[in-house]
N, C-alpha and C positions, 0 to 999 in steps of 0.2 A: 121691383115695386118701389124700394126705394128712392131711385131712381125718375123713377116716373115721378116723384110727389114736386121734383123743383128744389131742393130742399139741402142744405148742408147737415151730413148726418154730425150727431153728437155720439161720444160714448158713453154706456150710462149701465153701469151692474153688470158689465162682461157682455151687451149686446150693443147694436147700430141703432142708437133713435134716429128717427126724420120726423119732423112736425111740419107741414105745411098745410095751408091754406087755397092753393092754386095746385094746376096738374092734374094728371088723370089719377095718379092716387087719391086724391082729395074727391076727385069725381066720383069714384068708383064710390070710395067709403061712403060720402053724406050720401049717394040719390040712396043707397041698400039700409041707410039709416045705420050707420055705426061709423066711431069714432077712432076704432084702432082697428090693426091686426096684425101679425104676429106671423112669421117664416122664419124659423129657425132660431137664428139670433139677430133678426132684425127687425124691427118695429115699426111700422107707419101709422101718423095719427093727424088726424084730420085738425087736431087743436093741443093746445099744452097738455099732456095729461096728469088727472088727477092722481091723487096716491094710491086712491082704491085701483084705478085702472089701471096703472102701473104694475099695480099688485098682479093683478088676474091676466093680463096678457104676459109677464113674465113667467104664471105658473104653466101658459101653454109653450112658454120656452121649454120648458123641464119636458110638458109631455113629447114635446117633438123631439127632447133629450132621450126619450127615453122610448118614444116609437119610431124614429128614423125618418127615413122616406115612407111608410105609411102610415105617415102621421096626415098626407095634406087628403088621399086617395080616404081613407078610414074617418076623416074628420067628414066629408061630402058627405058621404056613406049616409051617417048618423043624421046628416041634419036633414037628405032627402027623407028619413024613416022620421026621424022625431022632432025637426024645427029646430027652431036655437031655442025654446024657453026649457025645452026638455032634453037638450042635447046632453050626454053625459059629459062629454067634455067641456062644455060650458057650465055646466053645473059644477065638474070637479073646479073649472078656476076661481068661480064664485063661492068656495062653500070653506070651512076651515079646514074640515076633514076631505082628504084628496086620494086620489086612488093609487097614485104610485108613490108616498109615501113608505 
């Protein structure tokens, strides 16, 4: 994904930024209306990110720390049941209190 964004990665908090503008990462992100996302320890983002979102797509670095390869299958899971505004793991990266703390 990285890859696809066009984009020279930076290194940034022990993962791969890419910020780009053009490419089918940047496709992908704006038409589904979001600015990042998050595999592993690499990051794509449709624009500079802010500190908040910096924030909370590094906390989904931790969770895919911490749920492996069913982090990407278990993440689908949830949002076909619950969407993203109620997704737990969108909620743990938004919230102070996090669940694998």
């Amino acid at each position: 994904m990285g890859r696809l964004s066009f984009a020279r990665p930076r290194f940034r908090d022990g993962c791969f930024l890419y910020v780009s503008d053009r490419g089918l990462a940047h496709l992908i992100l704006t038409r589904r209306g979001y600015v990042g996302i998050t595999f592993g320890h690499v990051l794509v983002f449709a624009r500079e990110p802010t500190d908040a979102l910096w924030h909370h797509e590094l906390r989904h670095v931790k969770q895919y720390e911490r749920l492996g390869l069913a982090f990407l299958p278990l993440y689908l899971r949830m949002y076909a049941r619950h969407g993203y505004a109620r997704h737990p793991l969108e909620r743990d990266a938004s919230e102070v209190a996090t669940l694998f703390e």
